[in-house]
N, C-alpha and C positions, 0 to 999 in steps of 0.2 A: 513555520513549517506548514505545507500543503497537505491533508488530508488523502492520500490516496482512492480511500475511496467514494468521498463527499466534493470533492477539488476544494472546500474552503481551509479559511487558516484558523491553525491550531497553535493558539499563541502558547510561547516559552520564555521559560527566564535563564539565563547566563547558559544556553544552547543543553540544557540538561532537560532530561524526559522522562519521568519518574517509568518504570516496569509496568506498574499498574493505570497511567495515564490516558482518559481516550479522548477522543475528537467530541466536542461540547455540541458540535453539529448533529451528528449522526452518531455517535456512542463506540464508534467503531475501535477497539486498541489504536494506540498511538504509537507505542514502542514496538513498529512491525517491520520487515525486511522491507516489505516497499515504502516505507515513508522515510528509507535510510541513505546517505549520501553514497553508499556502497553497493547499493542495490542496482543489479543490471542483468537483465534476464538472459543476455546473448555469452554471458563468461559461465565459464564454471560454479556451478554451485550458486547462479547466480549473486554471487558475490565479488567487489573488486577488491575485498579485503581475503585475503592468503589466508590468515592465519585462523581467521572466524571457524569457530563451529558450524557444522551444517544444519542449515534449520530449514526442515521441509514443510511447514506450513507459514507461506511467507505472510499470510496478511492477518497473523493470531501472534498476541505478546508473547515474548520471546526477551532472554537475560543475556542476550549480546553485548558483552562489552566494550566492542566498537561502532555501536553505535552513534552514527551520527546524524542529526537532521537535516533531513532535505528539502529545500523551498519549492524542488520542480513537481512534485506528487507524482502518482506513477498508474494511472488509470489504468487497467489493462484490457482495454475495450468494450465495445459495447454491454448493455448490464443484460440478463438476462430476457427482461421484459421489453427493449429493444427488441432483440434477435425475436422474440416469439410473436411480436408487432410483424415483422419483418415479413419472415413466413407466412403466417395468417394474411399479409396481404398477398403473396405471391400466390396464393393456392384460392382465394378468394375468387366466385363465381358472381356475373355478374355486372 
């Protein structure tokens, strides 16, 4: 599984991800809607699984039962300190 928000892998055994599991990289939760093979932010409730509960804070552990892990990780763009690079160069004098 791909970390969503480190892009490294977050290795698993027999596709199981314990609730309390995080990324060895960056400590982030592992068992989170974006590191899930159902995750997709353009559906409904961001989720392609129907039946799931709705869980509004996708990138915090969460006791979803369909969970399932995803290899593709799910960045959701630039991090803040990007964007604030970004700016500060655009408004930069000189």
């Amino acid at each position: 599984m791909i970390c969503f928000h480190c892009q490294k892998e977050i290795p698993i055994i027999d596709q199981k991800v314990s609730f309390r599991e995080e990324c060895p990289a960056c400590r982030s939760d592992a068992h989170v809607c974006k590191n899930c093979e159902f995750y997709d932010p353009k559906v409904y409730n961001e989720c392609k699984e129907t039946s799931a509960d709705v869980v509004r804070e996708k990138e915090r552990a969460n006791y979803c039962d369909f969970f399932q892990p995803s290899g593709r990780g799910q960045k959701t763009g630039p991090s803040k300190e990007d964007l604030r690079a970004k700016a500060e160069a655009l408004f930069k004098k000189g």
